[in-house]
N, C-alpha and C positions, 0 to 999 in steps of 0.2 A: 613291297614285302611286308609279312605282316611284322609286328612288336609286340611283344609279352609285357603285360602293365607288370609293373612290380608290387601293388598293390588293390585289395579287392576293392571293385568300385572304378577302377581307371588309372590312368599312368600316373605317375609322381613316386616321390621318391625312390627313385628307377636303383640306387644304390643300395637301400635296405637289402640286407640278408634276408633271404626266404628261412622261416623254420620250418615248413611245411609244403607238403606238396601244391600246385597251384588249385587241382580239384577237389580237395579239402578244403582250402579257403575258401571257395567259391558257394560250395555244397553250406560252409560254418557261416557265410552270410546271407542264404535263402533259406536255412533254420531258422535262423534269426529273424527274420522277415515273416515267418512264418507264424513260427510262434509270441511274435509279440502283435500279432494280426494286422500284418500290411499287408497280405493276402488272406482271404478270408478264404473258410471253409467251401468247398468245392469249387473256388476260384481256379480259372487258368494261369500258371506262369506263364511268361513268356516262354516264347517261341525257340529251338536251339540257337537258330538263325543270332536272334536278338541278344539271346546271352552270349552267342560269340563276340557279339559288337561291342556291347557291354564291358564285357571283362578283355574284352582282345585278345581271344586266346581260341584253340582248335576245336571243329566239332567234339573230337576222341574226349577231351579234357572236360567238356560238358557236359557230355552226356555221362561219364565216369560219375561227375558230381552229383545228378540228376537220380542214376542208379542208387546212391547214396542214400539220397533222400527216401526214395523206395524201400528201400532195407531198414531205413529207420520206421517207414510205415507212414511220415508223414506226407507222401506225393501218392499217385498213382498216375500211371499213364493207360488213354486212350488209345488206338490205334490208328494213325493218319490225325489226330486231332491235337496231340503233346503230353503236357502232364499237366494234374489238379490236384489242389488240397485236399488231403483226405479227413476225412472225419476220423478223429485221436482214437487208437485202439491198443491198449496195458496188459501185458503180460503180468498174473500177479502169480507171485510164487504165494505157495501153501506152507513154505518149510520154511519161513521166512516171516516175520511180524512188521509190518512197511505200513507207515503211512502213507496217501497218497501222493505227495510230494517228494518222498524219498522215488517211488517206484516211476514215475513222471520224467522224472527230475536226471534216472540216471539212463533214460531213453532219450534223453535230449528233448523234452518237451516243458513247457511254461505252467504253473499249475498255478491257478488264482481262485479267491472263496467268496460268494457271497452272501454275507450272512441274511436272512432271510428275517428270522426272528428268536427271542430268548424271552424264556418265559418261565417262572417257576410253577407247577405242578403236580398234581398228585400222584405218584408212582401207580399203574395197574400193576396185577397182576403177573408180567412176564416180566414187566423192569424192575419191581420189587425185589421178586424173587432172584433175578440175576446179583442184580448190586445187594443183596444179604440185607434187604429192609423190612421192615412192616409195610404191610399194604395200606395204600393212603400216605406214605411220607412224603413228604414235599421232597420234589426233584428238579432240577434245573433244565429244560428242555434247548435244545440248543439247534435250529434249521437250516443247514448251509447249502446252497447250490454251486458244485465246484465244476470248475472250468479248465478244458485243460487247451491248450492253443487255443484259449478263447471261444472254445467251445463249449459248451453246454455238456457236463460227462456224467455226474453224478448228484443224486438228491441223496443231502444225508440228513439223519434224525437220530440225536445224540443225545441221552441220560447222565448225566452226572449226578452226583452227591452234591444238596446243594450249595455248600459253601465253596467245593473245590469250582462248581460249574462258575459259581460266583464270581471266583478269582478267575476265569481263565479266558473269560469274557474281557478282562481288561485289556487285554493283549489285541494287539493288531489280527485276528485270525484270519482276514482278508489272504494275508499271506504265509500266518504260519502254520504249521499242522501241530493239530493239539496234541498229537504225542510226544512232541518234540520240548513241550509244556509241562505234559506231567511229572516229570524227573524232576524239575525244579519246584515245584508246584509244593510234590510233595516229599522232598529229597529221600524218594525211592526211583529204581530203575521198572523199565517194563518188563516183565517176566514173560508173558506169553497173551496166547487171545485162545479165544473155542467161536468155530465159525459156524451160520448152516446158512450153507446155499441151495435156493430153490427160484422157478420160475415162478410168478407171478403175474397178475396184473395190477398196474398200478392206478392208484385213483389220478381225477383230472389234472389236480394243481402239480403233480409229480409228472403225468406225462405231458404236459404244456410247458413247463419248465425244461421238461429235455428232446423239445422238438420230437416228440416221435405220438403217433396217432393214439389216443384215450381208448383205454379198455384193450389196449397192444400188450406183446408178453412183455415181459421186463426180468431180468435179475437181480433179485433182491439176498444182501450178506446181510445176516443174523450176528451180530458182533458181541464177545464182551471179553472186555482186554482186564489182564491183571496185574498187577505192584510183583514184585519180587518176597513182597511179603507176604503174597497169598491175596492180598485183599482186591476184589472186583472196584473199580474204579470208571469206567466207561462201558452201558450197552447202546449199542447202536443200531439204527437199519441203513442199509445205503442200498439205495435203487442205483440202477446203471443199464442200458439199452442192451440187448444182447449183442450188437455188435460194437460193444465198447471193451470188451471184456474178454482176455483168454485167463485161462486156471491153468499152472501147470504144478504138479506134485511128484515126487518118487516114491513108489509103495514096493517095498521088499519083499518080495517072493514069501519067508518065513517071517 
């Protein structure tokens, strides 16, 4: 007869209280597995079969778990062949100012940065005028390639003012999002951003960085975020593959 383990991963401690359903657990330890890349992007899980064995528990309970995953976007399933990791795909509200890790983060996925390069620079023309400078001011340039399950999601390209970019480079940005910085940075809050989104094509070093074919579309956000005091403090471009990316907005009739 079969045995319900009491814990994910295998039997033991059989007396622990469940807080949870068992396909919830199951499901909250092949996130996990996921997003910290013990399966890697279009990998196979295992088989139901095997996650029955695994966990010791019923097909119904598996496959619930599996579903799961699917709703969260991180699995998809074959037919006759099981489920594979999918390539990370963000719902980004418009009505809503998120840094990448907030919006990641509360889909249940892993969001990691890698800073590429930092450089100070001469503001052109579009970053000048965004951050309220004279053309030619030295600006802080800032290159991160983020990762979201370990995957390759987004190229960003960040302007700061250059002392604030100066200080905020100190910081671990591996893991934190720079919005989450400027509040303390500059003991203001964030007011808002002005976006513009458009197709593109991206140069080599942006589409080799995000695995998808040179001179392919891409979408590209136009960013520039503001202080609560008014003052423009961050413009930025972030490349993203078109299937990394949905937009959703509410636009009022009147």
């Amino acid at each position: 007869m079969m045995t319900t383990a009491t814990s994910v991963g295998g039997p033991g401690t059989k007396n622990r209280e469940k807080s949870e359903p068992r396909y919830k657990e199951i499901g909250d330890e092949l996130r996990m597995q996921i997003t910290c890349g013990s399966y890697r992007l279009a990998e196979k899980l295992p088989s139901e079969h095997e996650l029955m064995q695994r966990y010791e528990t019923s097909r119904a309970t598996v496959r619930k778990a599996l579903a799961g995953l699917a709703q969260m976007g991180l699995v998809y399933s074959r037919r006759g062949e099981g489920y594979f990791v999918s390539r990370p795909s963000l719902t980004q509200d418009l009505q809503r100012l998120q840094g990448l890790s907030e919006c990641a983060e509360a889909s249940g996925h892993e969001v990691f940065s890698d800073v590429l390069s930092t450089q100070e620079v001469p503001a052109d023309p579009t970053v000048a005028a965004s951050l309220n400078l004279a053309a030619d001011t030295p600006v802080f340039e800032l290159k991160r390639l983020r990762y979201v399950n370990r995957a390759p999601f987004s190229f960003d390209v960040s302007y700061f003012p250059l002392v604030l970019g100066q200080e905020l480079v100190k910081a671990d940005l591996s893991r934190v999002d720079v919005y989450s910085l400027l509040g303390e940075l500059l003991d203001d809050d964030l007011s808002h951003a002005d976006y513009n989104i458009e197709v593109t094509a991206a140069e080599q070093e942006i589409a080799l960085a995000l695995d998808a074919p040179v001179g392919g579309s891409f979408i590209r956000m136009t960013r520039v975020a503001f202080m609560m005091s008014g003052k423009p403090v961050d413009f930025e471009y972030v490349y993203g593959r078109p299937d990394s990316y949905r937009f959703k907005v509410r636009v009022p009739r009147w």
